[in-house]
C-alpha positions in Angstrom: 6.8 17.4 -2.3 3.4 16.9 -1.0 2.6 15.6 2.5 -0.7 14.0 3.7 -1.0 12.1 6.9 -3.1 9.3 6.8 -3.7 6.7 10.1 -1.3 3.8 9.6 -3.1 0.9 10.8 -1.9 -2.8 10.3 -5.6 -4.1 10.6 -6.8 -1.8 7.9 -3.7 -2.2 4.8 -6.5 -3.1 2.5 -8.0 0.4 2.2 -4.5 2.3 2.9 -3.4 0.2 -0.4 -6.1 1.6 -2.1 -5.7 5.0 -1.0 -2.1 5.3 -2.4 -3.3 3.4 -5.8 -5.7 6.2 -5.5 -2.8 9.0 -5.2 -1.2 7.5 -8.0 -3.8 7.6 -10.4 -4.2 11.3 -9.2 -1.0 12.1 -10.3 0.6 11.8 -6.7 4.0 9.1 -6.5 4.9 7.9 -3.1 8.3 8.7 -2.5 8.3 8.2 1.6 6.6 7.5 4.8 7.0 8.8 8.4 5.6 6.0 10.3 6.1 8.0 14.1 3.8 11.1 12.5 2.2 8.9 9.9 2.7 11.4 7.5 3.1 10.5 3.9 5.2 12.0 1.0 4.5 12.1 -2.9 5.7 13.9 -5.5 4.0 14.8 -8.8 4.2 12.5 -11.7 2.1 11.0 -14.1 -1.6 10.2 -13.7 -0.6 5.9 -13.4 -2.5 3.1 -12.3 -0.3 1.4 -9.5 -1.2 -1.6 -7.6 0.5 -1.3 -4.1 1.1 -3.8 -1.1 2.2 -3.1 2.7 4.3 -5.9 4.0 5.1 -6.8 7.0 8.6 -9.1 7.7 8.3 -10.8 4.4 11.7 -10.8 2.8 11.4 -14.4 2.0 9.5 -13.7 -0.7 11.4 -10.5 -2.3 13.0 -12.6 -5.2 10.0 -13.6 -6.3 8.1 -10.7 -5.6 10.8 -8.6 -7.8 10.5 -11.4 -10.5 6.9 -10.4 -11.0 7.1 -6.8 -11.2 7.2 -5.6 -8.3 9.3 -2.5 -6.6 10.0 -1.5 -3.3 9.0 1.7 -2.9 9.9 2.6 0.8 11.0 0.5 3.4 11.1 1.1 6.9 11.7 -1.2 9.8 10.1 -4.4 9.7 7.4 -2.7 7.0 7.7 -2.6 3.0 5.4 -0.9 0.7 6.0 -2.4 -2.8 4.2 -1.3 -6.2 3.3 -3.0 -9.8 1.6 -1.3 -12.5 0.5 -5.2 -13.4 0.3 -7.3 -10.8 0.0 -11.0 -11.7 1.6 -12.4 -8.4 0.6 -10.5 -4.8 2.8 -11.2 -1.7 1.2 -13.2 0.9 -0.4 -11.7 3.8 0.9 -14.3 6.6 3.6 -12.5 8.0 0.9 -9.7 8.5 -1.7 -12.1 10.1 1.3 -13.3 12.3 1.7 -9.9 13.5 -2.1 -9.4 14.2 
């Protein structure tokens, strides 16, 4: 297991979405996420190129969401970090905006 911390911010998902696509494609698979220490843990795998999104309250949309590919990777509270190797549908950023 590998652990990185990485500051967890609600107004800056964009760039920690790309950071873990980044991890992926560097052979790095999310596997958790402390969100008190904002510590993240990957394990090796496969160099892959993974979309990810960070949710925030949106299970109305999980159905849908699983329908197009993609997977819940962790979940914790009110947050959901889901991934898709093709995304053709993204979840919608309101809840997120609502939070904000």
């Amino acid at each position: 297991m590998i652990k990185k911390a990485k500051w967890f911010w609600s107004y800056r998902i964009g760039k920690t979405e790309y950071w873990l696509g980044e991890q992926a494609r560097a052979g790095q698979r999310l596997v958790n996420v402390n969100l008190a220490t904002r510590t993240f843990t990957f394990e090796e795998a496969a160099p892959t190129e993974m979309h990810y999104h960070i949710d925030y309250k949106n299970d109305k949309q999980e159905a849908r969401l699983h329908q197009a590919g993609w997977v819940n990777v962790v979940k914790k509270g009110s947050w959901t970090i889901r991934a898709t190797t093709k995304p053709t549908l993204y979840p919608s950023r309101q809840p997120l905006f609502k939070r904000l």
